[in-house]
C-alpha positions in Angstrom: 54.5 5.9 38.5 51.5 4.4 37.6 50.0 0.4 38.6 48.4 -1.6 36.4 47.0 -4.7 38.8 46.2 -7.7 36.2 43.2 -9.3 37.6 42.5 -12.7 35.8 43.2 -16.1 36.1 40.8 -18.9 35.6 40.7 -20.3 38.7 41.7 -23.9 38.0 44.6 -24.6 39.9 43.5 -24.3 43.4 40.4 -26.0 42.7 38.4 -26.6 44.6 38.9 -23.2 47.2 38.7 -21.2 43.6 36.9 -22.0 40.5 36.3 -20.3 37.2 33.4 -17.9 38.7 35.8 -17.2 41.7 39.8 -17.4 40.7 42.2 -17.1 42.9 43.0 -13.6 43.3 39.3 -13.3 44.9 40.6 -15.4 48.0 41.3 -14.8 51.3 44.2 -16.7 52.6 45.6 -17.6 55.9 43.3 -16.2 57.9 43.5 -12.5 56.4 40.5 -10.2 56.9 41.7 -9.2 52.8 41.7 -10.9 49.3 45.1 -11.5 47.5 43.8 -8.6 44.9 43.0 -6.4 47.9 46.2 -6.9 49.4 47.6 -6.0 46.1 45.9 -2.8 46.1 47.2 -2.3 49.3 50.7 -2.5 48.0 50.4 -0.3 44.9 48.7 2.7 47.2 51.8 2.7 48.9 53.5 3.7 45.1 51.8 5.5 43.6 47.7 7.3 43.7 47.3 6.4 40.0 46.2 3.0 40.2 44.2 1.1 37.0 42.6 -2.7 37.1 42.4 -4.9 34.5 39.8 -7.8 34.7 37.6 -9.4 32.5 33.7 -8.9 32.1 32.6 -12.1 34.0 34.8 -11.2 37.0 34.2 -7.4 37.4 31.1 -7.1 39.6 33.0 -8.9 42.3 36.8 -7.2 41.4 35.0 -3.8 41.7 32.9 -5.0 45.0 36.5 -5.6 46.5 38.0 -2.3 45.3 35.1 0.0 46.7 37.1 3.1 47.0 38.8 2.8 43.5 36.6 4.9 41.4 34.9 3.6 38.2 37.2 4.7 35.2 39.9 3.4 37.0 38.7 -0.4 35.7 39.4 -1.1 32.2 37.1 -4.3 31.5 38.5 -7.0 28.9 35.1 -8.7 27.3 37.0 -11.9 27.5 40.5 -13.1 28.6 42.9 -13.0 25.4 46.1 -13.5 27.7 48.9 -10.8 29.0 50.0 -9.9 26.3 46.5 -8.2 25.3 45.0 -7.4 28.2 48.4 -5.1 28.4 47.6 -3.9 25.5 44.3 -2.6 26.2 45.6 -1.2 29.4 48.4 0.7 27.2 45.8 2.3 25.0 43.4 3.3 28.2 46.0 4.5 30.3 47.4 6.8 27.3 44.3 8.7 26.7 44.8 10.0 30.1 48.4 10.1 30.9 51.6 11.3 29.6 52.9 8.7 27.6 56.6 8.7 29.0 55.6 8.4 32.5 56.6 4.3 33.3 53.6 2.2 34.4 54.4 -0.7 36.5 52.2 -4.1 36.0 51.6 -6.0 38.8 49.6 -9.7 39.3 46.5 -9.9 41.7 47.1 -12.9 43.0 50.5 -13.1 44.4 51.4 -13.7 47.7 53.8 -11.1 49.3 54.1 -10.2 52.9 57.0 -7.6 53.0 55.7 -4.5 51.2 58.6 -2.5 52.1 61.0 -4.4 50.2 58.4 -4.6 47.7 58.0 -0.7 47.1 61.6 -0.9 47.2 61.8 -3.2 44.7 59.4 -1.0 42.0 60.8 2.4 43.0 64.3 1.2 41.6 62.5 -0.3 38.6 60.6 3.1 38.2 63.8 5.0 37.9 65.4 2.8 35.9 62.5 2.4 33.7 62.3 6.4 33.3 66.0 7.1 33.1 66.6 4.5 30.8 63.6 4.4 28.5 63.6 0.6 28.7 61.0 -2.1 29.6 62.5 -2.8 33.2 61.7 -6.7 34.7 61.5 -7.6 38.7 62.8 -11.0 39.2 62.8 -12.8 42.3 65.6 -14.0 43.8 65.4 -18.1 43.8 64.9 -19.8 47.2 64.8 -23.5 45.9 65.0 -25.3 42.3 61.4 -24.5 40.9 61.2 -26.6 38.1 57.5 -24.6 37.3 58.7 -21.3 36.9 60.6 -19.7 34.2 63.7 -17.8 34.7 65.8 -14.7 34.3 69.3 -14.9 33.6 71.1 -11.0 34.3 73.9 -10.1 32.3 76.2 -6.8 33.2 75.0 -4.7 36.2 73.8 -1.3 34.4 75.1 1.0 37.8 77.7 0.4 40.6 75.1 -0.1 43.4 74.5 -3.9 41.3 70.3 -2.4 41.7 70.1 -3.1 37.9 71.1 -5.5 35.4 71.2 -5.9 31.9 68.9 -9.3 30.5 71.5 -11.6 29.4 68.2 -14.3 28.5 65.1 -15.8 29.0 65.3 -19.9 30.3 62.2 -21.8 29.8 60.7 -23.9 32.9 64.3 -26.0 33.3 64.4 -29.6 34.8 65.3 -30.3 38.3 69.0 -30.7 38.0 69.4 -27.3 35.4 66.9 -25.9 38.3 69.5 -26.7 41.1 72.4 -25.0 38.9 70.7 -21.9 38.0 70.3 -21.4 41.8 73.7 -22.9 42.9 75.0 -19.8 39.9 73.4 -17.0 41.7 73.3 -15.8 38.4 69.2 -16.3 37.6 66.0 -14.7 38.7 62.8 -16.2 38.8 60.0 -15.0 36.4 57.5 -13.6 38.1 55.4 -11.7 35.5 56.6 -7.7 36.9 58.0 -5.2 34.4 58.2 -1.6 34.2 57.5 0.7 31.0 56.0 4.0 29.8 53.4 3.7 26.9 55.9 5.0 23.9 58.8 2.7 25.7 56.1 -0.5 24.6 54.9 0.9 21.8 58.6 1.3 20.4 59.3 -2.4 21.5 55.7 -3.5 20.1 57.0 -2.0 16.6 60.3 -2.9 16.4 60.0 -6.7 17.8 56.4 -7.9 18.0 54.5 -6.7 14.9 51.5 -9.0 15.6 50.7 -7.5 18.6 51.6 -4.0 17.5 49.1 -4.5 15.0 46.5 -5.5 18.0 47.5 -2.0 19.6 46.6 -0.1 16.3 43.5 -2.0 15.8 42.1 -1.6 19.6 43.2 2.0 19.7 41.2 2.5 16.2 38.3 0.7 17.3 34.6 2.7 17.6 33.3 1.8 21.2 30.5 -0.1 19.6 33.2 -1.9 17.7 35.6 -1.7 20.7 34.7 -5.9 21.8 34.5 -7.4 18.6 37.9 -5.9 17.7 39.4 -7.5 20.8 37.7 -10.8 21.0 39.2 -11.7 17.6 42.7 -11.5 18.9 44.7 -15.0 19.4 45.4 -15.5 23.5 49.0 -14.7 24.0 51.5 -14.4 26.7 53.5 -11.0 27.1 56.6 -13.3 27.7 56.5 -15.1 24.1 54.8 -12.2 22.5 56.9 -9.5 23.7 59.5 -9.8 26.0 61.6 -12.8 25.0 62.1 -10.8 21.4 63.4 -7.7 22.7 67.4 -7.2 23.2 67.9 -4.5 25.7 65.6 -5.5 28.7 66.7 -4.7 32.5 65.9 -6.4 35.7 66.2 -5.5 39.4 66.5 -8.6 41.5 64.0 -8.1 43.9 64.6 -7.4 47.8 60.9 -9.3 48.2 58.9 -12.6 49.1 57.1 -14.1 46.8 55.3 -16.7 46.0 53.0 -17.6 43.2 50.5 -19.7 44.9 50.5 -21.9 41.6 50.0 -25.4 43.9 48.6 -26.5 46.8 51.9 -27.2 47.8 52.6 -23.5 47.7 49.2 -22.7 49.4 50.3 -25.3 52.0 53.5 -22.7 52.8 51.6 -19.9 52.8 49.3 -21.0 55.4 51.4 -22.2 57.7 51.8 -25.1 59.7 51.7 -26.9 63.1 54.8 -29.0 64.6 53.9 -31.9 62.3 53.3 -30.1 59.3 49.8 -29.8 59.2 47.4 -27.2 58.5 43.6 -27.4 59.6 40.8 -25.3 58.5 36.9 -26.0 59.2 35.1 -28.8 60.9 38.1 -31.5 61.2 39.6 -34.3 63.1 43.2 -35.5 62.2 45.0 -38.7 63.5 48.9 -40.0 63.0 48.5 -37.4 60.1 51.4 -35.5 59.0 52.8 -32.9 56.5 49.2 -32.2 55.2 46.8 -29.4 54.2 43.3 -30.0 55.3 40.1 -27.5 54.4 36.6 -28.0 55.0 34.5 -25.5 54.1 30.9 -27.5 54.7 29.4 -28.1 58.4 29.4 -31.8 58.0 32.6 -33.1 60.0 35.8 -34.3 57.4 38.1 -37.1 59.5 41.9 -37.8 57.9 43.6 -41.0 59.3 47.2 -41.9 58.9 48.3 -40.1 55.7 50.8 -37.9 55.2 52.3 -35.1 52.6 48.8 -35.1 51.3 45.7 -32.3 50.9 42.4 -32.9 51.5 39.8 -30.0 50.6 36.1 -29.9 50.7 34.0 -27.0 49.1 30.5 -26.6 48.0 32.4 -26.8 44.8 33.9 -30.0 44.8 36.1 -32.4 47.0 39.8 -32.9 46.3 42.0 -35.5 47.7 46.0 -35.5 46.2 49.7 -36.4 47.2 51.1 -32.8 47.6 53.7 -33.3 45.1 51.5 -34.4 42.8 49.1 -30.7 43.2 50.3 -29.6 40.2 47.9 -31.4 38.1 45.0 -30.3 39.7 44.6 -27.3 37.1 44.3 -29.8 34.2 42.7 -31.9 36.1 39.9 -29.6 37.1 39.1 -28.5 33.5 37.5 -32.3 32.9 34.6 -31.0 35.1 33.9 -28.0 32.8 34.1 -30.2 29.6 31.7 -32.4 30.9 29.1 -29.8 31.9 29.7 -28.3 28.3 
């Protein structure tokens, strides 16, 4: 097997712990000595030796800082983020120059927040076979916890073998509301959409011809590109998601419901579960001082002392960067929200 670790992000959504210059994948959470992508790495060593990153130019310096013993052709650089769907792409055509092209590469995110590995190398080593048995593109979905109305979902058809390890793709379901959210769960019959899948290079490039001609068309025109030509060619692709350009079009997908944690880290609310918290809810990092507070993530980053009276299911977060105060069920917005900063410095 081979990892690809996708290594982007812009860094908007936990503003104001990561930013554009520093995305999330680049933090350190709950205490850990290692970064999400570092953990990551972590992870894939226990699959596989034949690990490849994918990050963009602005970000490599520090994404190659954090991998020190990954050696240098073992970082494919994108000269800007054109989405999943290229940057995969791009990997595709990298990894195939060195590689045999039926051996199944697994993708993975940098910035996912997993703390049982075992069940996570479990997970991909069922997806590996499958993927190389079966010459198909092979999903991990995770098995839903709650009613995320934010995530999109997997719904499984047929189990492929007797052990129930694999399942046909019945079909994709968009980000549902709360009440189709509670029945998808209550059904047992969905998976969450995490972003995993399992493939060789000819098992994409088949499903690239066959079902997304745009984006085969990328492949051709990257894998024909001069290196001095090599950035223009992929700059003037359109951003686009592997989920809309690619998988939701092809028929014969599989997915193994994984046997993992998981959590996106997409909110502070998730952040919040991450971390931990006291017998009141809380969390406190940094130079604070809470009273008749409950339910509520608190960060200070600076020396100067940050005092929260009397609120509750809130975050409060103070960085160099920024300062952000929000209901916790409303952190959502902070992405969007952040990206008014930008467009005013612009």
């Amino acid at each position: 097997m081979i990892v690809v670790i996708i290594a982007g992000g812009s860094g908007t959504r936990l503003w104001p712990l990561s930013t554009p210059d520093h995305p999330k994948h680049l933090l350190k959470i709950n205490g850990n000595d290692l970064s999400l992508l570092q953990h990551t790495y972590e992870r894939a060593k226990q699959l596989t030796d034949k690990i490849y990153v994918v990050s963009e130019a602005s970000h490599i310096d520090i994404v190659r800082n954090q991998l020190g013993e990954l050696d240098e052709d073992h970082f494919i650089v994108e000269p800007a983020r054109r989405g999943t769907a290229n940057c995969i792409v791009a990997a595709l055509i990298y990894i195939g120059k060195y590689h045999n092209h039926d051996e199944p590469i697994a993708y993975v995110h940098a910035d996912h927040y997993i703390r049982d590995t075992a069940g996570f190398i479990h997970s991909f080593q069922v997806a590996n076979e499958a993927a190389g048995s079966e010459k198909r593109i092979v999903l991990v979905g995770v098995e839903p916890d709650y009613p995320a109305t934010g995530l999109g979902y997997i719904q499984k058809d047929d189990p492929l073998n007797k052990d129930q390890t694999v399942f046909n793709v019945h079909s994709f379901k968009e980000k549902p509301d709360f009440d189709v959210a509670k029945a998808y769960v209550a059904s047992g019959n969905y998976l969450w959409n995490c972003g995993y899948f399992i493939g060789s290079v000819n098992t994409f490039k088949t499903n690239m011809e066959a079902h997304a001609a745009e984006l085969y068309d990328n492949y051709q025109a990257l894998a024909a590109a001069s290196p001095e030509d090599y950035d223009k060619v992929y700059l003037g692709f359109e951003n686009a998601a592997i989920d809309y350009a690619l998988m939701e079009k092809v028929p014969d997908l599989l997915v193994v419901p994984a046997s993992f944690d998981w959590m996106d880290l997409g909110s502070f609310g998730d952040f919040h579960k991450a971390v931990g918290s006291d017998e009141q809810g809380n969390h406190v990092h940094g130079a604070v001082e809470i009273e008749e507070v409950s339910n509520t993530l608190v960060i200070n980053q600076e020396e100067k002392p940050l005092a929260v009276i009397g609120l509750d299911n809130v975050v409060v977060v103070n960085t160099p960067n920024g300062i952000l105060v929000a209901r916790k069920d409303q952190a959502q917005k902070v992405g969007e929200l952040s990206k008014r900063f930008n467009n005013k410095e612009d």
